[in-house]
N, C-alpha and C positions, 0 to 999 in steps of 0.2 A: 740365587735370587738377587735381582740390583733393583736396585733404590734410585731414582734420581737424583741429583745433587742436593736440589734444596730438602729433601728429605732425611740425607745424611748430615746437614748442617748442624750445628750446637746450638741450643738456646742462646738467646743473650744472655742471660745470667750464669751460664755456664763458663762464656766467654769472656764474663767480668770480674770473675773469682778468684784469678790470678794474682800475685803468686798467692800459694799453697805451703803449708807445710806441713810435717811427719818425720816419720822416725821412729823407733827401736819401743819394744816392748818397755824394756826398764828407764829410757827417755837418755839413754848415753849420747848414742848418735841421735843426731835432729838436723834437719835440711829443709831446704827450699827450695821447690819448683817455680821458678822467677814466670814461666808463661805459660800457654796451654799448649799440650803435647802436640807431637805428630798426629798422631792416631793410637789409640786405645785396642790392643787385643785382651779378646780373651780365648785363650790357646786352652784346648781340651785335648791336646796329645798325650801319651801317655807317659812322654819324657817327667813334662809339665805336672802330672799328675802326682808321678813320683817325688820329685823334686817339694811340691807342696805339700804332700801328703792330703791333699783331695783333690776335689773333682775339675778343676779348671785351677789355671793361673789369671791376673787381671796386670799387666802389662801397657805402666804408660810410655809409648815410646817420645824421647825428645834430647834434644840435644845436650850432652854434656855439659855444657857452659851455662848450662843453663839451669842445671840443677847445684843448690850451692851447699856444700856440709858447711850444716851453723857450730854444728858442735859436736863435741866424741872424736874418734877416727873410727872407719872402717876394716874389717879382713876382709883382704878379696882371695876366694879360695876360688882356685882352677877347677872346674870340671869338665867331663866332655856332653857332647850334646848329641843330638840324631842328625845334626847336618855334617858332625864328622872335624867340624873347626872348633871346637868348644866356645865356652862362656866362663866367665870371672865374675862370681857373682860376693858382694859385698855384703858383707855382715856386721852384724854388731860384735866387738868381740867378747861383751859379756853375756848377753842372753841371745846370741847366734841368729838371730831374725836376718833376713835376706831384707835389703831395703831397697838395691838395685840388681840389674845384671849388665855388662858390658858384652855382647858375642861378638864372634870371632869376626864375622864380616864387617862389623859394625867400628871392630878396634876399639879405642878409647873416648873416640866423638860421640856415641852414641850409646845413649841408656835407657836402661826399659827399666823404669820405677816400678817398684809392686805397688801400687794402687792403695791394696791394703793398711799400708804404712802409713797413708796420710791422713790427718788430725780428722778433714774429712772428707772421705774420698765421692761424695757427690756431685761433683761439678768433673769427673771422669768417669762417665758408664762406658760402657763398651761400644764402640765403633765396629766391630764384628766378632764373628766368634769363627775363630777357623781349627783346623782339625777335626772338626766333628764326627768324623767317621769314626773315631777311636773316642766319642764322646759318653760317660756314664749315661746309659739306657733311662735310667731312673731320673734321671736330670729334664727337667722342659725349660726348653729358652722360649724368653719374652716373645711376642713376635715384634715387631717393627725394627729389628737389627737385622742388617745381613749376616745371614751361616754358610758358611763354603764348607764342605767334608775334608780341603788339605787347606793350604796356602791361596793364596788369591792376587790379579795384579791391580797394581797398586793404582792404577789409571783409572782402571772402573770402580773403587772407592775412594780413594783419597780427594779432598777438598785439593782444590787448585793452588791454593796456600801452602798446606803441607807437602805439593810435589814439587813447590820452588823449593823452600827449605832443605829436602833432600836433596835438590841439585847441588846447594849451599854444602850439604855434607858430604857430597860425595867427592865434592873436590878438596876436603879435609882430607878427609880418608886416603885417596889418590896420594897427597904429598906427604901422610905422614907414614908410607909403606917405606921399608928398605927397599 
């Protein structure tokens, strides 16, 4: 299902909430989302499932620099993922809560916030929900968000905004390979 543009757009007020902050159950680590994300998933795979111990992940994707630790330090613990390059995903190291994840394609420019973590995560609903073919039965999504059953490209959702920015990252990424 697609949406036309102005229908995937963010409120204004959504767009004026910036920056954000969140962090760790016990309030160790605390951070700041300085802008508003790439685009928002929420991934219903069942990598994601595991990982969370329910039924979706909520996933703000945006650029590292952009996200700032105010306070604590993080563990980033390696694990692998279903695309085969893993993910480093950041923890608090005393109450273990996931605050980001770094994946492998992405390298270190690029963080997918958990959503949940932030003080409030209202001004990031979901921009789509993908994987849903491996999505909890018992789950109903809202309607007015795109659902794809895998992955999706990024041209037929992404705001024209968010596909500069990625250009911006990808030539990060590019220079900081060996």
């Amino acid at each position: 299902m697609r949406f036309p543009l102005h229908a995937r757009s963010r409120p204004r007020e959504i767009m004026s909430a910036f920056p954000l902050s969140g962090g760790c159950t016990c309030r160790h680590v605390r951070y700041e989302m300085k802008t508003k994300p790439l685009f928002v998933h929420s991934c219903h795979c069942t990598w994601c499932q595991r990982e969370t111990g329910t039924a979706f992940v909520m996933n703000a994707m945006i650029e590292a620099d952009r996200v700032v630790l105010t306070s604590g330090e993080v563990d980033v613990v390696d694990t692998p993922s279903n695309s085969g390059k893993g993910q480093k995903i950041s923890r608090c190291p005393k109450c273990r809560i996931a605050v980001w994840s770094n994946y492998g394609g992405g390298g270190d420019v690029v963080r997918f916030v958990r959503v949940g973590t932030l003080d409030d995560p209202t001004p990031c609903p979901p921009d789509i929900h993908i994987f849903t073919s491996t999505k909890q039965p018992w789950l109903t999504l809202p309607p007015g968000t795109p659902v794809v059953p895998e992955f999706y490209d990024r041209k037929a959702y992404w705001p024209a905004e968010s596909l500069a920015r990625r250009e911006e990252l990808l030539k990060l990424i590019d220079r900081a390979r060996p």
